[in-house]
mmJSON file of the N, C-alpha and C atoms, coordinates in Angstrom:
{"data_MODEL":{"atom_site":{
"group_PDB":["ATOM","ATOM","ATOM","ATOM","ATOM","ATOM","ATOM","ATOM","ATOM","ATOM","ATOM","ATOM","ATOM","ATOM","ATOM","ATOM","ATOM","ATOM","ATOM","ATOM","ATOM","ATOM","ATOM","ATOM","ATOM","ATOM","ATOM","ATOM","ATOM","ATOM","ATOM","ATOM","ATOM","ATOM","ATOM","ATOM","ATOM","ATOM","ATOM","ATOM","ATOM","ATOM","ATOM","ATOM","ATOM","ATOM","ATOM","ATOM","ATOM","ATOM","ATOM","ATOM","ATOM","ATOM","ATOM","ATOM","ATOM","ATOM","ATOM","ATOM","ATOM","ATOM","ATOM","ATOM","ATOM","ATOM","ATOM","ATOM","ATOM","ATOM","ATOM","ATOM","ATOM","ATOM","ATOM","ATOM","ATOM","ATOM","ATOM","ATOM","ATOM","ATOM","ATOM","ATOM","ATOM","ATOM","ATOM","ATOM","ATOM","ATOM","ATOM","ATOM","ATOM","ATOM","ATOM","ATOM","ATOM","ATOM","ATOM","ATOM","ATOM","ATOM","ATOM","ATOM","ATOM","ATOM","ATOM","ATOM","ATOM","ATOM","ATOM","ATOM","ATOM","ATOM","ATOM","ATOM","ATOM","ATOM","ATOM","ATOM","ATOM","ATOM","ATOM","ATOM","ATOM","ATOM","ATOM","ATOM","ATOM","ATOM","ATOM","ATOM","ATOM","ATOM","ATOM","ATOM","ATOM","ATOM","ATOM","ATOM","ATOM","ATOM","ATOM","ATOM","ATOM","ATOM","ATOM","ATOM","ATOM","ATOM","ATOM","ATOM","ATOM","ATOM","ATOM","ATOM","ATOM","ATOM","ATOM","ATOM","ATOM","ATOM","ATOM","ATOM","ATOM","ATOM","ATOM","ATOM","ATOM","ATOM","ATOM","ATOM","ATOM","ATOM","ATOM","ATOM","ATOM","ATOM","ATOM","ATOM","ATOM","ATOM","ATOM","ATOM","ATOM","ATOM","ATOM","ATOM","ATOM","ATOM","ATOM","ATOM","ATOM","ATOM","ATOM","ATOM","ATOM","ATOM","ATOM","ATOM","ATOM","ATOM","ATOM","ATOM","ATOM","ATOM","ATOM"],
"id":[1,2,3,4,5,6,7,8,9,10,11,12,13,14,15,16,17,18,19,20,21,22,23,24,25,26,27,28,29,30,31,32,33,34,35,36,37,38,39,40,41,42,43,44,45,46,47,48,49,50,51,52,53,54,55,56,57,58,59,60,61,62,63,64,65,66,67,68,69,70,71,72,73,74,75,76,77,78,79,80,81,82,83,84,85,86,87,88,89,90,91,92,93,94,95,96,97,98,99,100,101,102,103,104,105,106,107,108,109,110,111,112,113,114,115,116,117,118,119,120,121,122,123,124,125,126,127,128,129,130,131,132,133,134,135,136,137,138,139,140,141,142,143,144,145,146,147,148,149,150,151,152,153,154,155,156,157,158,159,160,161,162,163,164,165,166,167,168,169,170,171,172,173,174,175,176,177,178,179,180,181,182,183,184,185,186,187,188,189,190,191,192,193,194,195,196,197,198,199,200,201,202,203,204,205,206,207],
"type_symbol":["N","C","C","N","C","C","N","C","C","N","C","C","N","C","C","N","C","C","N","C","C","N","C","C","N","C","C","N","C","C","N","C","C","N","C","C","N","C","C","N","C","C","N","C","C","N","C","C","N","C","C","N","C","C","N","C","C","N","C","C","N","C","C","N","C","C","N","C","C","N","C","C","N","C","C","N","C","C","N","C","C","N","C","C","N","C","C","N","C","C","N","C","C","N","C","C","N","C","C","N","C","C","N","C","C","N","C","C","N","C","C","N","C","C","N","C","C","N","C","C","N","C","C","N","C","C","N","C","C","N","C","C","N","C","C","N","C","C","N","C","C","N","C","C","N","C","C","N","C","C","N","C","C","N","C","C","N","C","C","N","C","C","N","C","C","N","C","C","N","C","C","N","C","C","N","C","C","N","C","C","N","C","C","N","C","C","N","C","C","N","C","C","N","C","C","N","C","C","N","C","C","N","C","C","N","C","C"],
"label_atom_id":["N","CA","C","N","CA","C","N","CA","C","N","CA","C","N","CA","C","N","CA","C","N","CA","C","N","CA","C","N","CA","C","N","CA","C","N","CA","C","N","CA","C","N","CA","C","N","CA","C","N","CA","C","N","CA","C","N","CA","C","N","CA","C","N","CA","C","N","CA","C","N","CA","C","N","CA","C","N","CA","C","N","CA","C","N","CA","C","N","CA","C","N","CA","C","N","CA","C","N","CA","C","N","CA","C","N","CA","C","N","CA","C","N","CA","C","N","CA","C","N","CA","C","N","CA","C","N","CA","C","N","CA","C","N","CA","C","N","CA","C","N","CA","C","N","CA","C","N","CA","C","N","CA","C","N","CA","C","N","CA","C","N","CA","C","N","CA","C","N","CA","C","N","CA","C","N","CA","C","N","CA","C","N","CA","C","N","CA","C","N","CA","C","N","CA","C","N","CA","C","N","CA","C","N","CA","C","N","CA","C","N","CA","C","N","CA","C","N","CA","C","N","CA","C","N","CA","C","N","CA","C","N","CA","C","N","CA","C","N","CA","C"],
"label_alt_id":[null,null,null,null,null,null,null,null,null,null,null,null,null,null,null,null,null,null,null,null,null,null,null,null,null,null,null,null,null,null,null,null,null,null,null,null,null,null,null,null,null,null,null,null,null,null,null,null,null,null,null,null,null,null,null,null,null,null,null,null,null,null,null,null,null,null,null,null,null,null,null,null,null,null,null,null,null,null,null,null,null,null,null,null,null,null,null,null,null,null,null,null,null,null,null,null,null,null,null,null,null,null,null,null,null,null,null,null,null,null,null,null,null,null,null,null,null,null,null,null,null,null,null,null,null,null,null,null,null,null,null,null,null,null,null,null,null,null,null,null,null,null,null,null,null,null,null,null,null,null,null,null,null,null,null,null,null,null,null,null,null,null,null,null,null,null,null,null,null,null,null,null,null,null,null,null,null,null,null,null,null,null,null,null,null,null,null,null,null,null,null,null,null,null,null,null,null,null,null,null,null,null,null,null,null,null,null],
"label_comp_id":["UNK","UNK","UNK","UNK","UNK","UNK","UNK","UNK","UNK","UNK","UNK","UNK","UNK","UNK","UNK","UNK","UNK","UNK","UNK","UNK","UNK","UNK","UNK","UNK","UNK","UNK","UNK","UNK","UNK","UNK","UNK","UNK","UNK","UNK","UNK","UNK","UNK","UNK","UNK","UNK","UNK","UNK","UNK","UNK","UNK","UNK","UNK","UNK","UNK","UNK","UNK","UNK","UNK","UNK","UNK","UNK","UNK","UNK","UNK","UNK","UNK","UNK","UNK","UNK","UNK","UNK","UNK","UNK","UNK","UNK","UNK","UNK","UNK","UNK","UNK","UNK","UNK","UNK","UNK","UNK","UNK","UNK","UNK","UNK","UNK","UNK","UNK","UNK","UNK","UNK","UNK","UNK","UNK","UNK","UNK","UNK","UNK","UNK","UNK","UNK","UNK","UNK","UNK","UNK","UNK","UNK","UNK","UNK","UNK","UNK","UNK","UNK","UNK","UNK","UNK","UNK","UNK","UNK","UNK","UNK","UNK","UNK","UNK","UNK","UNK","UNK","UNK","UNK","UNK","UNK","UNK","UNK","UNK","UNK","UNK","UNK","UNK","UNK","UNK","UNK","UNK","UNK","UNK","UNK","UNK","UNK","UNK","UNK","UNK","UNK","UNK","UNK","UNK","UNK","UNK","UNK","UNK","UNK","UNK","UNK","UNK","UNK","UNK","UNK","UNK","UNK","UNK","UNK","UNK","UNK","UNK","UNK","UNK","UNK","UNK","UNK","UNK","UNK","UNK","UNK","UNK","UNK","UNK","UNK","UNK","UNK","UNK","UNK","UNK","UNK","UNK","UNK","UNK","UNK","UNK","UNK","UNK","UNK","UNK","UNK","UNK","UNK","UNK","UNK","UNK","UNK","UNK"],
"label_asym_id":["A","A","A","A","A","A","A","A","A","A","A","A","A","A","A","A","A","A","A","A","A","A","A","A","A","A","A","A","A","A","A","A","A","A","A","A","A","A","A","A","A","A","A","A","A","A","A","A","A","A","A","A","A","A","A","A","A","A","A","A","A","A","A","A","A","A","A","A","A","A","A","A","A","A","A","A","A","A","A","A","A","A","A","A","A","A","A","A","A","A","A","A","A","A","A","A","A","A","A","A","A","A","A","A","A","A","A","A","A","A","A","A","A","A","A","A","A","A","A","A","A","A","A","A","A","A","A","A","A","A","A","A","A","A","A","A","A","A","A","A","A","A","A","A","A","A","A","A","A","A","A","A","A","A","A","A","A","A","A","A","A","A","A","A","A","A","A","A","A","A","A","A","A","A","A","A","A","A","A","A","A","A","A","A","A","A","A","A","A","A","A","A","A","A","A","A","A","A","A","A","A","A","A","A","A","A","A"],
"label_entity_id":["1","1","1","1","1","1","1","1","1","1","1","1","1","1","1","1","1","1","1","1","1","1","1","1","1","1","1","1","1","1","1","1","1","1","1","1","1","1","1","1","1","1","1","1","1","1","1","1","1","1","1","1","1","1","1","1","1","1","1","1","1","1","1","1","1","1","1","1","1","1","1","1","1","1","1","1","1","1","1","1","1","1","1","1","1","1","1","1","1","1","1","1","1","1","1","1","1","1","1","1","1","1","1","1","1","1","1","1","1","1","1","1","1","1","1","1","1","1","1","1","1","1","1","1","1","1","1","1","1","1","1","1","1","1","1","1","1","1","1","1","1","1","1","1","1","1","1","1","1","1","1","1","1","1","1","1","1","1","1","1","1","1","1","1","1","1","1","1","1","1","1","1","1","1","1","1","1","1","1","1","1","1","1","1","1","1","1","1","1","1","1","1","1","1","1","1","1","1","1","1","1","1","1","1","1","1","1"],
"label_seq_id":[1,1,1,2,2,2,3,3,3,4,4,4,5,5,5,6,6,6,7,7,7,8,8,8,9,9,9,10,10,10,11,11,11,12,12,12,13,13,13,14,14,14,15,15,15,16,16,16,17,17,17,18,18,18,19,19,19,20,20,20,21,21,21,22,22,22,23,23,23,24,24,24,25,25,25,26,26,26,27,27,27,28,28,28,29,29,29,30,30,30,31,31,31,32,32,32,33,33,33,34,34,34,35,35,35,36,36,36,37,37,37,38,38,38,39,39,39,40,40,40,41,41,41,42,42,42,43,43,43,44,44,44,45,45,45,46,46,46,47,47,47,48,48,48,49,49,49,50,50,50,51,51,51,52,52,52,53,53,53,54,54,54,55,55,55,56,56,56,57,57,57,58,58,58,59,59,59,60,60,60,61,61,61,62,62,62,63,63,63,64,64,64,65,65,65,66,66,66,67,67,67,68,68,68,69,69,69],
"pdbx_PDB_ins_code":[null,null,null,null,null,null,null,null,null,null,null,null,null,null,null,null,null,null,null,null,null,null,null,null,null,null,null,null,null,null,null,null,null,null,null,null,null,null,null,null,null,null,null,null,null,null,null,null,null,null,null,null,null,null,null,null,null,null,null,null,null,null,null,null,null,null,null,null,null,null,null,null,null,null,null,null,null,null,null,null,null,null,null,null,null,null,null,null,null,null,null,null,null,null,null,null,null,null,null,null,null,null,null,null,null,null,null,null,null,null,null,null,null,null,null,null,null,null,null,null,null,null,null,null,null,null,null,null,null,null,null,null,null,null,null,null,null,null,null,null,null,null,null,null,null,null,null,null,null,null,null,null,null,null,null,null,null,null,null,null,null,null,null,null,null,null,null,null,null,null,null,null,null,null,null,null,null,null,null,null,null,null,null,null,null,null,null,null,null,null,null,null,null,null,null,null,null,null,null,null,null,null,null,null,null,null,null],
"Cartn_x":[-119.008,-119.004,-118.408,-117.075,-116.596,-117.199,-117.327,-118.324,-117.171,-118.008,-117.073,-116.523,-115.549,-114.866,-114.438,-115.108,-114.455,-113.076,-112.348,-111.391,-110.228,-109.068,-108.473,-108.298,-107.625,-107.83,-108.693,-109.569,-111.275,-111.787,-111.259,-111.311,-110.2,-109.196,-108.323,-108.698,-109.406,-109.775,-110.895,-111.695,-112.891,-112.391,-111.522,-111.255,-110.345,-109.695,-108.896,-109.783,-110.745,-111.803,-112.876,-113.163,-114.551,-114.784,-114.087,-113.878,-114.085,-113.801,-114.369,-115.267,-115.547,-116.178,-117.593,-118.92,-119.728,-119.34,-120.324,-120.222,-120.278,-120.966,-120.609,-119.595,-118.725,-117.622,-116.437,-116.844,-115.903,-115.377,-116.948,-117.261,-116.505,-116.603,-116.083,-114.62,-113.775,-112.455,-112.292,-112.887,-113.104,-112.647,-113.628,-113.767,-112.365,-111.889,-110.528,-109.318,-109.496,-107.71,-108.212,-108.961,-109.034,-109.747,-110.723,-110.925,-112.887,-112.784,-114.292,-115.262,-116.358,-117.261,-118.594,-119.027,-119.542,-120.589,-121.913,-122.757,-122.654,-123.584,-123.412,-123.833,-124.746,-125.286,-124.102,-123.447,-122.341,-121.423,-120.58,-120.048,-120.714,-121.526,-122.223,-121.93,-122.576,-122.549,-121.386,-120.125,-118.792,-118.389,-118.716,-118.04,-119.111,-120.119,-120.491,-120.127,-119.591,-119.203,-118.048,-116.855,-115.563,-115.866,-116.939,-117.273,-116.494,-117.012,-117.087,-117.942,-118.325,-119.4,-119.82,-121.019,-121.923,-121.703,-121.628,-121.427,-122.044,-121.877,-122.647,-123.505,-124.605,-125.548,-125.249,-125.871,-125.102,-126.832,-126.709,-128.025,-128.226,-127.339,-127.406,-128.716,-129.887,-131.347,-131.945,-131.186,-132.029,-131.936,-130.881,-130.704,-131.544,-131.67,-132.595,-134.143,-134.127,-135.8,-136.065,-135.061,-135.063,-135.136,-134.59,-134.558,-135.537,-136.488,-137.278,-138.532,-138.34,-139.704,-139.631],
"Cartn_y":[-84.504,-83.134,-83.11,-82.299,-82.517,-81.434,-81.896,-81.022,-79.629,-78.519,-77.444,-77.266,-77.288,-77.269,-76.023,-75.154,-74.057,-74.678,-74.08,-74.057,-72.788,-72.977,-71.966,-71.023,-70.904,-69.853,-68.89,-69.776,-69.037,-68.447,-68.755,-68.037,-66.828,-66.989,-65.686,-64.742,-65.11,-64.218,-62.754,-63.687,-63.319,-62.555,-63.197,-61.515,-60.6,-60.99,-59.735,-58.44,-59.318,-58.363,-57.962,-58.444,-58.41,-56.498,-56.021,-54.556,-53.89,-53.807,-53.365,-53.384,-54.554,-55.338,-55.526,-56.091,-56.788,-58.036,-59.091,-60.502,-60.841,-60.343,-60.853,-60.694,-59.125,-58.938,-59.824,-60.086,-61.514,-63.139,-63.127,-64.618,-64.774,-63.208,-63.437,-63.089,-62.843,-62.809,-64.459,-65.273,-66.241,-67.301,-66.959,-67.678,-67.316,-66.032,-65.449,-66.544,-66.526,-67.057,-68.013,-68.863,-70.216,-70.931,-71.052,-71.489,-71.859,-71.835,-72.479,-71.258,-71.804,-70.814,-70.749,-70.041,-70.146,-68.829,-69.222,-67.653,-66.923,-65.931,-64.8,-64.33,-65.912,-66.714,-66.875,-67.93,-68.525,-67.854,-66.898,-66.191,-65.558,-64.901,-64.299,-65.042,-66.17,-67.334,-67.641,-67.732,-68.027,-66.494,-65.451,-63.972,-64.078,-64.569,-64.415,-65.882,-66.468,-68.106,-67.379,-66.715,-66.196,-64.957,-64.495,-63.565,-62.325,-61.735,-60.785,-59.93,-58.767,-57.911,-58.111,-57.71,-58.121,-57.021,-56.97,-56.093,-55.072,-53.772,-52.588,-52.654,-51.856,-52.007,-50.849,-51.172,-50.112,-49.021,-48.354,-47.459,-45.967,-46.126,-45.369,-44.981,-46.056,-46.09,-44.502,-44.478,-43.888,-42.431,-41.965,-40.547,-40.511,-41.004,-40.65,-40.701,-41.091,-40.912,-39.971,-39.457,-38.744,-37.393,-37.388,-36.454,-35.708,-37.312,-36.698,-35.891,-36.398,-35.709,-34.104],
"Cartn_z":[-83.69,-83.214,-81.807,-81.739,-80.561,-79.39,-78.25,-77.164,-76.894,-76.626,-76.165,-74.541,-74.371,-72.994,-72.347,-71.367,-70.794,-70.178,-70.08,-69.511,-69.117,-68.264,-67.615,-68.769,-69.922,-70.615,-70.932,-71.238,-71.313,-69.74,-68.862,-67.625,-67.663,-68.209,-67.812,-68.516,-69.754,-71.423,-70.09,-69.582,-68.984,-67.899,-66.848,-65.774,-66.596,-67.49,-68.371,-68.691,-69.818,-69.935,-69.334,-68.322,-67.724,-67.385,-66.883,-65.986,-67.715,-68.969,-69.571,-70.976,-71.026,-72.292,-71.651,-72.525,-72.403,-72.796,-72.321,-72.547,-73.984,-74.617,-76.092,-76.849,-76.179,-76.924,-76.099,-75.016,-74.087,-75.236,-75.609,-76.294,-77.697,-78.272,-79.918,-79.433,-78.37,-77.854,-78.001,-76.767,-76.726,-77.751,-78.712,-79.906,-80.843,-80.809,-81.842,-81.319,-79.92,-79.073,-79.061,-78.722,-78.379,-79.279,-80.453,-81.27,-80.802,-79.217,-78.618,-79.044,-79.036,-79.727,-78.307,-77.667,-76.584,-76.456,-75.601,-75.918,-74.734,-75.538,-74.097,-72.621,-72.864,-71.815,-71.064,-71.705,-70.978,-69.988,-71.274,-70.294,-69.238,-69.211,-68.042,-66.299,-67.21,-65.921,-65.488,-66.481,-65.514,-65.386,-65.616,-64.911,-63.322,-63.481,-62.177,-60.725,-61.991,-60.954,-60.083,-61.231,-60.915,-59.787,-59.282,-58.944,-59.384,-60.578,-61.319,-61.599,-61.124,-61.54,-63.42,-63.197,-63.907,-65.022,-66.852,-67.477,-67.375,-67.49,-67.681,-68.741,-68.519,-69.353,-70.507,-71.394,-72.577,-72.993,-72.261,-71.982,-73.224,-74.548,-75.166,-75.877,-75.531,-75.902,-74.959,-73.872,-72.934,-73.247,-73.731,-73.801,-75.277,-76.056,-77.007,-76.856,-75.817,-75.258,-74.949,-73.095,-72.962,-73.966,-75.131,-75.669,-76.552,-76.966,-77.281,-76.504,-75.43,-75.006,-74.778],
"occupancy":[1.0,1.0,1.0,1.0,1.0,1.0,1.0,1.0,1.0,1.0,1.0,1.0,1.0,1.0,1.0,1.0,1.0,1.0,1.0,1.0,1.0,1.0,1.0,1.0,1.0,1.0,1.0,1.0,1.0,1.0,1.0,1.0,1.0,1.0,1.0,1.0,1.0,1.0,1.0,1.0,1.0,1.0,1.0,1.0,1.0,1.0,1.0,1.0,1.0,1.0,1.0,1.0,1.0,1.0,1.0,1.0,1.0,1.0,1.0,1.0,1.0,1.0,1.0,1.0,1.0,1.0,1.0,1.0,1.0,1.0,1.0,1.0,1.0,1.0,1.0,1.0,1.0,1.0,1.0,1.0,1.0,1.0,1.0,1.0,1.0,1.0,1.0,1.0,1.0,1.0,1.0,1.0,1.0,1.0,1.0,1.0,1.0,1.0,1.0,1.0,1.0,1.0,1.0,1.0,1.0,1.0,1.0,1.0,1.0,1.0,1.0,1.0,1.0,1.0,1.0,1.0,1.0,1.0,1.0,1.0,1.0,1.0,1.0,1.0,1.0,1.0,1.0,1.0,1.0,1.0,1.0,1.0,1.0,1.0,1.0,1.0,1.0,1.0,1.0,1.0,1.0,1.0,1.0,1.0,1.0,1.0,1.0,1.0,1.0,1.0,1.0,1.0,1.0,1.0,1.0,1.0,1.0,1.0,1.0,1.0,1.0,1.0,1.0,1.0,1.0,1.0,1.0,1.0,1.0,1.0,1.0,1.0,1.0,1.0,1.0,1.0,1.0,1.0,1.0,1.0,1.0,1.0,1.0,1.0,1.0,1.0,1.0,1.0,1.0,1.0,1.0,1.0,1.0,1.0,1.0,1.0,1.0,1.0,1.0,1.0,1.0,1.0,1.0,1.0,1.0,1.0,1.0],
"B_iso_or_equiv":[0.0,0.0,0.0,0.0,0.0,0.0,0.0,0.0,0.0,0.0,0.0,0.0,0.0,0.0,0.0,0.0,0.0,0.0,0.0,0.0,0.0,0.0,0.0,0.0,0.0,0.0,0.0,0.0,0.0,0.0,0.0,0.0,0.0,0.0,0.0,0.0,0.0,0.0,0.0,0.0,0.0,0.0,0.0,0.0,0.0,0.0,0.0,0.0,0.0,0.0,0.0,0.0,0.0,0.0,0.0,0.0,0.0,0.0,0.0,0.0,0.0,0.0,0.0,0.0,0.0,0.0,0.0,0.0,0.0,0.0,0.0,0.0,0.0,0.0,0.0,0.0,0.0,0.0,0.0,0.0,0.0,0.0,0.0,0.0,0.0,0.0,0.0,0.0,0.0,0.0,0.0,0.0,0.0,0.0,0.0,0.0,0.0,0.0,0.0,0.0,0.0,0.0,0.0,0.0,0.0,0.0,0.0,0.0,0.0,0.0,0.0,0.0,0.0,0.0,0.0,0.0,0.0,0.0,0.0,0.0,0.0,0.0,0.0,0.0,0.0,0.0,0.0,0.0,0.0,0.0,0.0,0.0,0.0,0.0,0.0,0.0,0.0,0.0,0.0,0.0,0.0,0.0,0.0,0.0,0.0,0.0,0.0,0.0,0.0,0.0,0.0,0.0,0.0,0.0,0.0,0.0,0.0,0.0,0.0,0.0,0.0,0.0,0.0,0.0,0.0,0.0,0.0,0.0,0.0,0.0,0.0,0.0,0.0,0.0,0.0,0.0,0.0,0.0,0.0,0.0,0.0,0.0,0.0,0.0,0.0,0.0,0.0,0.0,0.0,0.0,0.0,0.0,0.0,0.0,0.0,0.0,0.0,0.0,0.0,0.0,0.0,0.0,0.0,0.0,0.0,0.0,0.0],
"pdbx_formal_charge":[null,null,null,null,null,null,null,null,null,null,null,null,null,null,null,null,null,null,null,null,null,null,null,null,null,null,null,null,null,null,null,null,null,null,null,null,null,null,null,null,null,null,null,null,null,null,null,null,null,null,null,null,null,null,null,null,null,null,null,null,null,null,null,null,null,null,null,null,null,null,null,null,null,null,null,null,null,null,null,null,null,null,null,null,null,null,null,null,null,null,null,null,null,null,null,null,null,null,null,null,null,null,null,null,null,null,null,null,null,null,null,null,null,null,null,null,null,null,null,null,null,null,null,null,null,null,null,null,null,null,null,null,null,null,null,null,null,null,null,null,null,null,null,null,null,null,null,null,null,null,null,null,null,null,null,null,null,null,null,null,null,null,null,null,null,null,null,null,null,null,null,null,null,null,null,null,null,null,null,null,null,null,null,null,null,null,null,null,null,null,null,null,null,null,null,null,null,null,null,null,null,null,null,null,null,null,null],
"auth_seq_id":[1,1,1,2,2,2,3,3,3,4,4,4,5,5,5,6,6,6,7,7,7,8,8,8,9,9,9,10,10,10,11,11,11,12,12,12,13,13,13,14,14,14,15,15,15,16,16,16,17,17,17,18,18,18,19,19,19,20,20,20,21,21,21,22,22,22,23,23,23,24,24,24,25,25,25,26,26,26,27,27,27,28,28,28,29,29,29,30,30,30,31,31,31,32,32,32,33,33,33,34,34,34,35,35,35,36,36,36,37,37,37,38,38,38,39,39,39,40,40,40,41,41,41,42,42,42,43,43,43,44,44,44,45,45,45,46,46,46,47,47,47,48,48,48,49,49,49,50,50,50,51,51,51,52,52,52,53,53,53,54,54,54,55,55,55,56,56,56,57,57,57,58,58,58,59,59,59,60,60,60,61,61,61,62,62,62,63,63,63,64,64,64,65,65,65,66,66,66,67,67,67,68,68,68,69,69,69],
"auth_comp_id":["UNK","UNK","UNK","UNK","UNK","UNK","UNK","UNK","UNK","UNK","UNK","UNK","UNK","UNK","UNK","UNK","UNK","UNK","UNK","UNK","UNK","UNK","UNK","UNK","UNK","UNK","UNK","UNK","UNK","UNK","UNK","UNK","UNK","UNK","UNK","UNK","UNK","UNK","UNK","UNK","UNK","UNK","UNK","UNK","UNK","UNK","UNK","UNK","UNK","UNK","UNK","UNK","UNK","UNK","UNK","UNK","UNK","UNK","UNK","UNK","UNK","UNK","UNK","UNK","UNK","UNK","UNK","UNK","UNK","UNK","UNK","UNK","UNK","UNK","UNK","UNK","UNK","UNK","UNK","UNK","UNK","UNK","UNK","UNK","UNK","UNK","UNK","UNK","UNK","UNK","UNK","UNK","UNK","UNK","UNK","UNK","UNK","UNK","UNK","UNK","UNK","UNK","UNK","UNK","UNK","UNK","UNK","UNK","UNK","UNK","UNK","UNK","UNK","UNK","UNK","UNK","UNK","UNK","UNK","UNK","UNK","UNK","UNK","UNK","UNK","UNK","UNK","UNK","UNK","UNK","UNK","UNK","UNK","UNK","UNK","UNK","UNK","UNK","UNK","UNK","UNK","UNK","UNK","UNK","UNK","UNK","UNK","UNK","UNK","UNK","UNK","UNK","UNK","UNK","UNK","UNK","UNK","UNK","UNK","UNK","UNK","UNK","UNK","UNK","UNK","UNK","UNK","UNK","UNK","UNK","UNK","UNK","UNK","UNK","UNK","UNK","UNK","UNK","UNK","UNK","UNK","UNK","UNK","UNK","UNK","UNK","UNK","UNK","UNK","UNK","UNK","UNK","UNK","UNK","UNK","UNK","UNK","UNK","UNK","UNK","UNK","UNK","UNK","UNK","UNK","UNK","UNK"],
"auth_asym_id":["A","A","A","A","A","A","A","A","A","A","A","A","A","A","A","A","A","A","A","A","A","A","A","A","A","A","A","A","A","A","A","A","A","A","A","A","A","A","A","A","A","A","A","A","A","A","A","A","A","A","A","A","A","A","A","A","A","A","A","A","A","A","A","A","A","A","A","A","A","A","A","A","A","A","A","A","A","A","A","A","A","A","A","A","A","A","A","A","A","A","A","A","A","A","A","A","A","A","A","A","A","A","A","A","A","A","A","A","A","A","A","A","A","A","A","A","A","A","A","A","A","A","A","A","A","A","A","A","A","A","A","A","A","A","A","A","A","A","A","A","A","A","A","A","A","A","A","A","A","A","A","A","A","A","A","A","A","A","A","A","A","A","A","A","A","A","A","A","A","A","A","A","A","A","A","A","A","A","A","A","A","A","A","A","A","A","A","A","A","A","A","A","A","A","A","A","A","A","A","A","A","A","A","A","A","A","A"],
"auth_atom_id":["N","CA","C","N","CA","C","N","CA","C","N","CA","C","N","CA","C","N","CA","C","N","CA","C","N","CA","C","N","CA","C","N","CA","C","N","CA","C","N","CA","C","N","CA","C","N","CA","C","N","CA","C","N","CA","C","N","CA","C","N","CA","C","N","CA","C","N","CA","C","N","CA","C","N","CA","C","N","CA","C","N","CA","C","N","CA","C","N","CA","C","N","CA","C","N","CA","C","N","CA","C","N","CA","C","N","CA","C","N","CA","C","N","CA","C","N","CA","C","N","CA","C","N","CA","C","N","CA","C","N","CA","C","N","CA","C","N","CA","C","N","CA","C","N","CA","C","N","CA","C","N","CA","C","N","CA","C","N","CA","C","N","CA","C","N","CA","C","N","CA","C","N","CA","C","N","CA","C","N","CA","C","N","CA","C","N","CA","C","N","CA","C","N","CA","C","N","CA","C","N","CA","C","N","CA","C","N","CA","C","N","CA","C","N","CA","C","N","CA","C","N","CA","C","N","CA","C","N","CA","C","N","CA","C","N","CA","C","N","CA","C"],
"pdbx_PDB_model_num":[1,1,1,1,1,1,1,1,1,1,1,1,1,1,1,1,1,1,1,1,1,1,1,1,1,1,1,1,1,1,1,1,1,1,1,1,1,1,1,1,1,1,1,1,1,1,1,1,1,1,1,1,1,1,1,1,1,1,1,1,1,1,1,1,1,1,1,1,1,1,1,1,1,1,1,1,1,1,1,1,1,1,1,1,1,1,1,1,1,1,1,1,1,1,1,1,1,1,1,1,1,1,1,1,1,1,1,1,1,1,1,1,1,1,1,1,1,1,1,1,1,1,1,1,1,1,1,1,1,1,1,1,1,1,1,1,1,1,1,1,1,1,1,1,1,1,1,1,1,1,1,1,1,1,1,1,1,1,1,1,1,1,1,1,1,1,1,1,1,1,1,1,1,1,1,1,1,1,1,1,1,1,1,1,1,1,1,1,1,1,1,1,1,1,1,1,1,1,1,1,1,1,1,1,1,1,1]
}}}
């Protein structure tokens, strides 16, 4: 089983998308172009190594709360 290797591609994949993806949709990019398969852990940690703001949170839970009350 060969070990998985970040490398410069998998870094450019990541500031390409970072400004509008979440990290998981980073990883299955990741995984399409480069073949490495990596979680959403991971990326996180190298968008914030690269100093990259952190994904937006996807808060579509909230307006349905709000709504119900």
């Amino acid at each position: 089983m060969s070990e998985r290797r970040w490398d410069e591609r998998c870094s450019e994949i990541v500031r390409r998308m970072a400004e509008h993806y979440h990290d998981h949709e980073i990883a299955v990019a990741i995984e399409a172009e480069t073949g490495e398969r990596f979680r959403r852990r991971t990326v996180a940690e190298f968008r914030r190594l690269a100093g990259l703001a952190p994904c937006r949170r996807n808060d579509w839970r909230r307006r349905l709360k709000v709504r119900r009350r």
